[in-house]
C-alpha positions in Angstrom: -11.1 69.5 -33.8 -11.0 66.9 -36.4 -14.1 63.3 -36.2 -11.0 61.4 -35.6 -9.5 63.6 -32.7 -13.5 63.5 -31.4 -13.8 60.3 -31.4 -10.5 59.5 -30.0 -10.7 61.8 -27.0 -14.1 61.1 -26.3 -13.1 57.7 -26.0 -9.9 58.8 -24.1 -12.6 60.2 -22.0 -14.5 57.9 -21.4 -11.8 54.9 -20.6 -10.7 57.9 -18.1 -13.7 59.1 -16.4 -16.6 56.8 -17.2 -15.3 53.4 -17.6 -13.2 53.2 -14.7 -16.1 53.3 -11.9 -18.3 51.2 -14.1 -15.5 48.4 -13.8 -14.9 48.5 -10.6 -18.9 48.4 -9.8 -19.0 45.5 -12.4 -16.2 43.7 -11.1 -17.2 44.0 -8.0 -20.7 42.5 -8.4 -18.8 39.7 -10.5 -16.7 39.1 -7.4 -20.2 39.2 -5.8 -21.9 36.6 -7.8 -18.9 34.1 -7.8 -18.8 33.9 -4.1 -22.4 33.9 -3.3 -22.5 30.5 -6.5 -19.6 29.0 -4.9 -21.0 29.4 -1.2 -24.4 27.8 -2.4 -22.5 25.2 -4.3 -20.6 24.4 -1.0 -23.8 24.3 0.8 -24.7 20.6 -1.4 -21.2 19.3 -1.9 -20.0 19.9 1.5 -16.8 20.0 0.9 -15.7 22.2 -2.3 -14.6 25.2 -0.5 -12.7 23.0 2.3 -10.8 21.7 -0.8 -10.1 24.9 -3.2 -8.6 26.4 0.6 -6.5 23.4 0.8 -5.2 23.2 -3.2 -4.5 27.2 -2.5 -2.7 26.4 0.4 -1.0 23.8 -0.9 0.1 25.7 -4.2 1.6 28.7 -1.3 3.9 25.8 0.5 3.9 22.1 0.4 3.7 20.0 3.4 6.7 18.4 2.6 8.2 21.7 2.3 7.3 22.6 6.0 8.7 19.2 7.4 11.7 19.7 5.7 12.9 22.6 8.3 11.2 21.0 11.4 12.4 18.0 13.5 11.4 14.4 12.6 8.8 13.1 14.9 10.1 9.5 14.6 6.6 8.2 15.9 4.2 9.9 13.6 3.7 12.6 11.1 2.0 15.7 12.8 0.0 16.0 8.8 -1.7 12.6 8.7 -4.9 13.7 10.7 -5.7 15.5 7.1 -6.1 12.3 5.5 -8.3 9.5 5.5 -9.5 6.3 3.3 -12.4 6.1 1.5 -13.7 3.8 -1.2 -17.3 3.8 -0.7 -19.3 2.9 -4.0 -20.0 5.9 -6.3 -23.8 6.6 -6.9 -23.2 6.3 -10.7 -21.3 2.7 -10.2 -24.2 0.3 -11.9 -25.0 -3.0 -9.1 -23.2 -6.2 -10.0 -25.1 -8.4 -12.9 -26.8 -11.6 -11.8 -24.9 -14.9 -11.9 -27.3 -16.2 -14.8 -27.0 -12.6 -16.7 -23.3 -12.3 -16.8 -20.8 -13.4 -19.5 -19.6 -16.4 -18.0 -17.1 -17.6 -15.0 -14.1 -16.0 -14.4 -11.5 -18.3 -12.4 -7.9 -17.5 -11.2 -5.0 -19.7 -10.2 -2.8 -17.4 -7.7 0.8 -17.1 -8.2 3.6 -16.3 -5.7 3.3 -15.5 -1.9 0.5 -15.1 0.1 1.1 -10.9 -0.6 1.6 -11.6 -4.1 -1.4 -13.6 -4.6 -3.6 -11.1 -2.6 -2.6 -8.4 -5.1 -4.0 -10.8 -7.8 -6.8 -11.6 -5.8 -7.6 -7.7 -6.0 -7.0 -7.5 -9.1 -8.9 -10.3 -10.5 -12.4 -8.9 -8.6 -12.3 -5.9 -11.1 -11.0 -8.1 -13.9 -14.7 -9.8 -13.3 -16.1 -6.5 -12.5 -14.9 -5.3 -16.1 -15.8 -8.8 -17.9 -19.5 -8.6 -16.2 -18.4 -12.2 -15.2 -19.6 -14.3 -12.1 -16.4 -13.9 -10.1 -15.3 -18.1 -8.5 -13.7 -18.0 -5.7 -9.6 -18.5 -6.2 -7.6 -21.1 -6.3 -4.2 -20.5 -3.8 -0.8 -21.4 -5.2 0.1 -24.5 -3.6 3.6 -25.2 -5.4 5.7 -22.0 -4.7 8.8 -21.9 -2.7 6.9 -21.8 0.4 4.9 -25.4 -0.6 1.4 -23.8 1.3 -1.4 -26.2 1.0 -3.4 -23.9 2.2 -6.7 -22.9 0.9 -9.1 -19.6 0.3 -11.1 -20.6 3.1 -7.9 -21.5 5.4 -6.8 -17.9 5.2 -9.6 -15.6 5.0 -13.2 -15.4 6.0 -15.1 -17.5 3.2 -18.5 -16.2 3.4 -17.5 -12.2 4.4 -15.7 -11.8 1.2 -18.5 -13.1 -1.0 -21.2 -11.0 0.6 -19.3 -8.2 1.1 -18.9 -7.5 -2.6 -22.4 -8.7 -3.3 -23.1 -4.9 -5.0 -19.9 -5.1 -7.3 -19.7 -8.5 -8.3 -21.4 -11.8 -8.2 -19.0 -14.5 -6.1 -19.5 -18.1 -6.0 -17.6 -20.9 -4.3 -17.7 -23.1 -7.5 -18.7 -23.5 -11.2 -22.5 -25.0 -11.0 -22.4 -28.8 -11.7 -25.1 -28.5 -14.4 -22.9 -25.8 -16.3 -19.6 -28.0 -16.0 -21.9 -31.1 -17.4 -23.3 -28.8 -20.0 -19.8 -28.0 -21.4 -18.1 -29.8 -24.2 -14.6 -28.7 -23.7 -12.6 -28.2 -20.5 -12.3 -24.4 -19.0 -10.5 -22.4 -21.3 -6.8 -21.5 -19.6 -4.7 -18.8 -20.8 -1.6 -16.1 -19.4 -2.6 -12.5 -19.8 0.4 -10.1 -19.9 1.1 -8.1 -16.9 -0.2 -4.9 -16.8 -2.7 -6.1 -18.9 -5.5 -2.7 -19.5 -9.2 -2.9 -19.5 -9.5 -2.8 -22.8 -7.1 -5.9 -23.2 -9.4 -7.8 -21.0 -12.4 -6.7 -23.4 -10.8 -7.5 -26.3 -9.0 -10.5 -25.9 -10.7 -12.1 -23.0 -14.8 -11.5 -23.1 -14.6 -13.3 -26.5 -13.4 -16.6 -25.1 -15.0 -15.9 -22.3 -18.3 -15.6 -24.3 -17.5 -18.5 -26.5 -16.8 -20.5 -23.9 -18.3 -19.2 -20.8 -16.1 -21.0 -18.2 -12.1 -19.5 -18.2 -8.9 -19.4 -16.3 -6.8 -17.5 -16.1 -3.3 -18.6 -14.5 -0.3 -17.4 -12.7 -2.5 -13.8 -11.9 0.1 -11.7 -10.3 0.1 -8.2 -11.2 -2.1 -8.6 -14.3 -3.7 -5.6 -13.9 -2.8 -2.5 -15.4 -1.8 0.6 -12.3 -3.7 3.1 -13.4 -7.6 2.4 -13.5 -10.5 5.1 -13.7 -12.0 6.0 -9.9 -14.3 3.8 -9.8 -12.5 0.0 -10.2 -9.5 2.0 -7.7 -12.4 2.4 -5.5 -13.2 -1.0 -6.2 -9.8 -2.5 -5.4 -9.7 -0.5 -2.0 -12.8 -2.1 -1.3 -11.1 -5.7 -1.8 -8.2 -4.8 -0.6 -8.9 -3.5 3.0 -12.7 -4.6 3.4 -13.5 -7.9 1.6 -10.7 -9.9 2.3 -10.6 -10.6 5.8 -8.7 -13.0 7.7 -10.3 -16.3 9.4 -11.5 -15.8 13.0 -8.5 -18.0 14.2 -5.9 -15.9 12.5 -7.4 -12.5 13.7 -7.5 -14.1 17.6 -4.2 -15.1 17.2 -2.6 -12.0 15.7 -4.1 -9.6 18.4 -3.3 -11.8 20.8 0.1 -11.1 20.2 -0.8 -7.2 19.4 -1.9 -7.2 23.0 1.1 -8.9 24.8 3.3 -6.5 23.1 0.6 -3.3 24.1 0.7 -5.0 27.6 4.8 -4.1 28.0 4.6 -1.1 25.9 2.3 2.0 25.6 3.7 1.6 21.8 6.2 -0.4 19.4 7.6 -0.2 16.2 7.8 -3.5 14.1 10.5 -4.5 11.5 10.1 -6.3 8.7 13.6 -7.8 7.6 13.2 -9.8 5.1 16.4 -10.9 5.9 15.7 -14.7 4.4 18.1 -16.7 2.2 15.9 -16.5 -1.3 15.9 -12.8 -0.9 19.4 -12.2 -0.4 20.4 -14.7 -3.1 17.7 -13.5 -5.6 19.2 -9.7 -4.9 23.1 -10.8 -6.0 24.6 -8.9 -3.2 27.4 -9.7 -1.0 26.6 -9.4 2.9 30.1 -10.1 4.5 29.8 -13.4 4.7 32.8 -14.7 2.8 32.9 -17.6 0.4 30.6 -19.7 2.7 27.9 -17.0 1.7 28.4 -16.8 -1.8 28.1 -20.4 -2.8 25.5 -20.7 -0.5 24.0 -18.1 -2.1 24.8 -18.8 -5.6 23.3 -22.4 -5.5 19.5 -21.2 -4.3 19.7 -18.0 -7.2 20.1 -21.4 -9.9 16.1 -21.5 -9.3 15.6 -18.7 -11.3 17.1 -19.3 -15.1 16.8 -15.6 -16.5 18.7 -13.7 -13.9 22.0 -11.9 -14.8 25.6 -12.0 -13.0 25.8 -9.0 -11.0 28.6 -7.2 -9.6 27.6 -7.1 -5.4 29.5 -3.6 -5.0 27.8 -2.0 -7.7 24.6 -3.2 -6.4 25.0 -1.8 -3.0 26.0 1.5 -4.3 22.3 1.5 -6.4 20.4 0.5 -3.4 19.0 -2.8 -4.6 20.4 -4.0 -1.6 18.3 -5.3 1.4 20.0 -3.7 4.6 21.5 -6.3 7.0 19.6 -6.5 10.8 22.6 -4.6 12.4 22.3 -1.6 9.4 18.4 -1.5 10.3 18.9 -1.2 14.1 21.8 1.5 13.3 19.4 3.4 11.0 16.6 3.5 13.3 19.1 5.0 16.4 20.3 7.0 14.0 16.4 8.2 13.4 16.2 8.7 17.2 14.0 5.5 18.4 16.1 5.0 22.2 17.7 2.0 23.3 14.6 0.7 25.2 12.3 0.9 22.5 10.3 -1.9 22.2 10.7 -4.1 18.6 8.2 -6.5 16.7 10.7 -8.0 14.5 8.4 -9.8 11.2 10.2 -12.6 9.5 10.7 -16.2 8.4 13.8 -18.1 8.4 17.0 -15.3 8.9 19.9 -16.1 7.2 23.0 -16.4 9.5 20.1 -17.7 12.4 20.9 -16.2 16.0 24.8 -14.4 14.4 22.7 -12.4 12.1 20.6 -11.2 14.3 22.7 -10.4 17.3 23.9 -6.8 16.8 20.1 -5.8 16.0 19.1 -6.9 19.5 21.7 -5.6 21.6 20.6 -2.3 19.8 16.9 -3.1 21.1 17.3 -5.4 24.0 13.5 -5.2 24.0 13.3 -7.6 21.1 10.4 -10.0 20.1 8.9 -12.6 17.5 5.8 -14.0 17.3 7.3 -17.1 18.2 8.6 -15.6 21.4 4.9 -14.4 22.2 2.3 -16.7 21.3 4.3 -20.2 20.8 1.7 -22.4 22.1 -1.2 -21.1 19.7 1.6 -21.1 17.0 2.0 -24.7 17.1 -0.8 -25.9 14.9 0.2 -23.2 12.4 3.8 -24.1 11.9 3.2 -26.3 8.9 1.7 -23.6 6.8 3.9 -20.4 6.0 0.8 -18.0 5.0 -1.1 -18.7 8.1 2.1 -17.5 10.2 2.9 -14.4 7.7 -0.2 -13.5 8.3 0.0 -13.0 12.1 3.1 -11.1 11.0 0.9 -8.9 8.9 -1.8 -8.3 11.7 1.3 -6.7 14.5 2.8 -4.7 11.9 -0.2 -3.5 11.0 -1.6 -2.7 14.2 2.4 -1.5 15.2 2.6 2.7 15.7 5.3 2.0 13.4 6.4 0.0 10.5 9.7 -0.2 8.7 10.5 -1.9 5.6 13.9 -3.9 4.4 13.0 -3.8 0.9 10.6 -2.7 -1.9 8.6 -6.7 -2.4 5.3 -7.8 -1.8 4.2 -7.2 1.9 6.5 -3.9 2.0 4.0 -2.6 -0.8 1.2 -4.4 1.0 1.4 -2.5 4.0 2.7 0.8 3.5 -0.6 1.4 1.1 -2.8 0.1 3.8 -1.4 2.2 6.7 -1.6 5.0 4.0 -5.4 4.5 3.7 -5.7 3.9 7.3 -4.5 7.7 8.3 -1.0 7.7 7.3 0.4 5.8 10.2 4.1 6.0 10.6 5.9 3.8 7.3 9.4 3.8 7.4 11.6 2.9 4.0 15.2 3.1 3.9 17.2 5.5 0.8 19.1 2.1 0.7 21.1 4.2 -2.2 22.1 6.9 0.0 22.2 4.9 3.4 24.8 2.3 1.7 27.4 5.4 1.2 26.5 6.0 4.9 27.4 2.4 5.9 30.5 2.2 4.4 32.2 5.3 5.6 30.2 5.2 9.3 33.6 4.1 11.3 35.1 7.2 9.4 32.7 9.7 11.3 31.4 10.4 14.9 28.4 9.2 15.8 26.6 12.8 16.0 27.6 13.6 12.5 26.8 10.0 11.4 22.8 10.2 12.9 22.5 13.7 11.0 23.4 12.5 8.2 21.0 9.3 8.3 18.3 11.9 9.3 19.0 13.8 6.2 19.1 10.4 3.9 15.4 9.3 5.5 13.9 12.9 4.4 10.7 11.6 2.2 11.2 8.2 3.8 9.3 8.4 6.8 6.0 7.6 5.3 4.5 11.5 5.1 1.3 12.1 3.5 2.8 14.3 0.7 5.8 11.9 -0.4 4.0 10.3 -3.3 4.6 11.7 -6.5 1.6 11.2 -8.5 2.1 9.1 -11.9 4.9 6.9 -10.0 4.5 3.7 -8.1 2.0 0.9 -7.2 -1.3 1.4 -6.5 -1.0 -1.4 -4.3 1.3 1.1 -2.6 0.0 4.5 -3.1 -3.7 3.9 -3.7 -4.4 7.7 -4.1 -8.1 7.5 -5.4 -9.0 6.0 -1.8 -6.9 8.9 0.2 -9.4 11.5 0.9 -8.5 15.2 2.7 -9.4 17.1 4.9 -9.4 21.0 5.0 -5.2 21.9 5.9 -4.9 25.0 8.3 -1.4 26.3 9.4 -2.5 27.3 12.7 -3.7 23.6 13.4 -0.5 22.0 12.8 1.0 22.9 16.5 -2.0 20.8 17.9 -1.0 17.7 17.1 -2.6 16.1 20.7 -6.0 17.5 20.1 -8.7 15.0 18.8 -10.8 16.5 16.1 -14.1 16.6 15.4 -14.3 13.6 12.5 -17.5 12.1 11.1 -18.9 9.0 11.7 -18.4 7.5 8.8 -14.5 8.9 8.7 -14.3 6.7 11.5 -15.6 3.7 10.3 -12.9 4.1 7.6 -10.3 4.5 8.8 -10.3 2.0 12.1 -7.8 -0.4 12.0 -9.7 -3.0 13.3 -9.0 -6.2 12.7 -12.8 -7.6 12.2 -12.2 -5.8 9.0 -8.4 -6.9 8.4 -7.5 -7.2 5.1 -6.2 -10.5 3.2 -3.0 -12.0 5.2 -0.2 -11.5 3.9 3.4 -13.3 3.6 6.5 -12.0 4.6 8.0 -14.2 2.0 5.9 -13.4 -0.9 8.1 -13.1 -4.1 8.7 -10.4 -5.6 10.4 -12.4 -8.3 9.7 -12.2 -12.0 7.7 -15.5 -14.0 
C-alpha cells in the first residue's frame, strides 16, 4: 500500500471511526456551553430568553397570520396583553444642560390644529434636546381656521410639562429680560423643511442659534424627520403621552363625560367623523349632495391656492375619501357591533347638520355628543375649539373602542397612543376596498355584504402586528416605545385571565387621565403649508 493510499485511508479512518464520537462529544459540550452563557446572560437582562422564544415563535407563524383564520373579536384583540409602552430614559441618555450652559433659546410658533400643533410640540422638545438649547415654552397658533385664542397654559398643565422633562431638557416660560435687553437684534426667525434630520438641525440651525442665541422657528408642524435613533423616540413618547397633560378643568370635564357614558354602558365605542365642511371640501369628493354640495364645497377649497381639480369618482375608488356617517354605521354592523351598542360620536360642525347624521343614529339609537352629556360645563368652553376637541380626545381615548374617518391629525394622534397604551381596539376603514363595497351593497344580501366588509377590515382593526416596520408616522406607530412580552400559543385561549404584570408595566400603560396627553382637535389640519 502506496503513502498516498496510507494516508488517505487512515484519514478515511479516522473521519469514520474516530472523528465522529469526538464531534458529537464536542458539539455537545458546545450546545452545553451556549445554553449555560445564554441562561446566565438571562439571569441580568431579564428578559433575553423571553424575547429570542418570542422572535422564534414569531418567525414559525405570525400573529396576524393566526387572526386571519379566527373570528374578529370586534371589541378587542385577544394579542394586545403581549404589548406594552415604555419610554423610560435609557441609563446612557446624558441629563439635560443647564439653562446658562446651553447654546441658546429655542422658540416655536405652532402651526395648524390643536393635534397638529401637539406633534410639533413633540417634536420641537428633541429639536432642543439635539440643539442642547433651553427649550421656551410654545407659542399656540392663534390665526388658523379654527381662530383659537387660546394659550399653552389654557390647554395643558403649565408647570407638569416643564418639570416633567426636567432630566431631558431645560424648559422655561420666557426668554430672561436681561438676555432680551442684552441682544442687539430681534430673535432670529426662520422655516425649516419638513422632515428636517438631526443633522439638518446641527448644521444649519446651532450656528444661528450660537450666533445669536435667541431663535424661532415658525409654522413647526412635522419638522421633524420619522425616523430618529431610540433614544429621542423614547424621548418623544415621553412628551407625547407623559409631559403634556391637559389642564385640571379639561381632564374634570372629559371624564365627566367618560363616566355618564360608563354609567349607561359597561362599554362604548366612539367615532370620530370628521365629517366637517373643510375636510370634505379639502378632499375634492362628491358625497351625493348635488350641485348645492359642490359649490358649497368648491368656494371653502379656494382657501388653499396649490390644490389640483380632481375627478370625485376617481377619488372614491382610491380611498381618499372620508366615509359618510351612514357608510360608518353600515361598516361597523357590518363588523358585528349590535343595534344597541352604545356610540361616542367625536366631532365639530357636521356637514348636512341633523340630515347627515340621521341614518348613523337610527343604526345606533344609543347615540351621543359631548354636547348631549355635559352641556352646562360646556358652556364656558364653546368659544374656544381646542378646549372642546380636547374633551373629544379624552372619551375616545378612554372609549373600548375607537374608529377613524380618515388618516389626519387626531386619527394619527390616537391610534399611536392607544397603541402604546396596550393596543386597545383602533378601528380604520380600507376606504379603497370599502368604496367598491358601498357602491354595489344594494346589489348583494346583507349576509354576503357583512362578510365581505369583514374581509375588507382584515389588518384594520388596530392588531398589534399590522404595522409594517419602515412605513408610517411615528406619531402613529411609535414602535421604539412598544415593548413585548414573552408570546405562548397555549395562552392565547385565555383571553379573561389577568396576568401577572410588573409594577412599573402598570404605571405605563394606565390610561389615566392625570397623565393624559396634550388635547387634541378633531379639526386639526392635515392640510399642506
Amino acid at each position: 500500500m502506496g503513502v498516498a493510499q496510507l494516508k488517505s485511508g487512515g484519514l478515511w479512518k479516522w473521519r469514520s471511526f474516530s472523528g465522529q464520537p469526538k464531534r458529537t462529544v464536542m458539539w455537545k459540550w458546545v450546545c452545553g456551553v451556549m445554553l449555560f452563557s445564554l441562561g446566565v446572560i438571562s439571569l441580568f437582562t431579564g428578559h433575553v430568553v423571553s424575547h429570542l422564544e418570542w422572535a422564534q415563535q414569531l418567525s414559525k407563524r405570525s400573529l396576524l397570520d393566526i387572526s386571519r383564520k379566527e373570528p374578529i373579536d370586534v371589541w378587542k384583540s385577544k394579542y394586545s396583553k403581549f404589548f406594552y409602552g415604555c419610554s423610560e430614559r435609557g441609563k446612557s441618555f446624558p441629563p439635560a444642560v443647564q439653562e446658562h450652559k446651553s447654546n441658546g433659546y429655542l422658540l416655536i410658533a405652532a402651526s395648524g390644529g390643536l393635534n397638529q400643533q401637539r406633534t410639533g410640540i413633540t417634536d420641537a422638545v428633541v429639536v432642543a434636546r439635539i440643539l442642547n438649547a433651553t427649550f421656551v415654552v410654545p407659542e399656540l397658533d392663534h390665526h388658523s381656521y379654527w381662530k383659537d385664542d387660546s394659550d399653552f397654559n389654557d390647554i395643558f398643565d403649565f408647570n407638569w410639562f416643564i418639570s416633567s422633562l426636567t432630566k431631558d431638557v431645560t424648559i422655561v416660560k420666557r426668554v430672561p429680560d436681561r438676555v432680551m435687553r442684552s441682544m442687539e437684534k430681534p430673535p432670529y426667525t426662520m422655516r425649516v423643511p419638513r422632515k428636517s434630520t438631526p443633522e439638518y438641525y446641527l448644521d444649519q440651525v446651532l450656528p444661528i442659534l450660537s450666533r445669536r442665541h435667541v431663535l424661532q422657528l415658525t409654522k413647526f408642524d412635522y419638522r421633524l424627520a420619522n425616523d430618529l435613533d431610540e433614544d429621542m423616540q423614547k424621548l418623544r413618547c415621553r412628551v407625547n403621552y407623559n409631559a403634556l397633560r391637559f389642564t385640571k378643568r379639561i381632564q374634570s370635564v372629559g371624564m365627566k363625560v367618560v363616566k355618564r357614558m360608563r354609567k349607561m354602558a359597561k362599554r362604548f365605542i366612539a367615532v370620530h367623523l370628521r365629517f366637517e365642511p373643510d375636510m370634505l371640501a379639502f378632499s375634492g369628493c362628491d358625497f351625493g349632495g348635488g350641485e348645492k354640495e359642490r359649490a358649497e364645497l368648491a368656494e371653502i377649497r379656494k382657501r388653499w391656492d396649490t390644490l389640483p381639480d380632481l375627478d370625485p369618482l376617481e377619488e372614491r375608488k382610491r380611498g381618499k375619501c372620508p366615509l359618510t356617517p351612514h357608510e360608518v354605521g353600515l361598516m361597523l354592523r357590518a363588523l358585528g357591533f349590535a343595534n344597541n351598542t352604545y356610540i361616542y360620536v367625536a366631532s365639530g360642525e357636521i356637514y348636512g347638520g341633523e340630515k347627515t347624521l340621521r341614518p348613523l343614529r337610527e343604526l345606533f339609537p344609543n347615540f351621543y355628543t359631548k354636547e348631549m352629556l355635559a352641556n352646562d360645563e360646556l358652556k364656558p368652553m364653546l368659544p374656544f375649539s381646542s378646549r372642546l376637541a380636547a374633551i373629544d380626545y379624552i372619551v375616545s381615548d378612554e372609549s373600548d373602542v375607537f374608529i377613524t374617518n380618515n388618516n389626519g391629525n387626531m386619527a394619527k394622534i390616537l391610534a399611536g397612543r392607544r397603541r402604546y397604551m396596550g393596543h386597545k381596539r383602533t378601528i380604520r376603514p380600507n376606504a379603497k376596498k370599502l368604496s367598491a363595497l358601498f357602491m354595489d351593497r344594494e346589489k348583494m344580501e346583507w349576509q354576503t355584504f357583512a362578510k365581505k366588509v369583514k374581509s375588507c377590515q382584515r389588518g384594520f382593526m388596530g392588531d398589534p402586528d399590522e404595522f409594517k416596520p419602515g412605513r408610517g408616522e411615528f406619531h402613529e406607530y411609535p414602535q421604539a416605545c412598544i415593548c413585548q412580552r414573552p408570546f405562548s400559543y397555549d395562552k392565547t385561549s385565555t383571553d379573561d385571565e389577568e396576568e401577572d404584570i410588573p409594577e412599573e408595566v402598570h404605571n405605563n400603560t394606565s390610561s389615566g387621565h392625570g397623565h393624559l396627553s396634550s388635547a387634541d382637535s378633531e379639526r386639526d389640519e392635515v392640510f399642506p403649508d
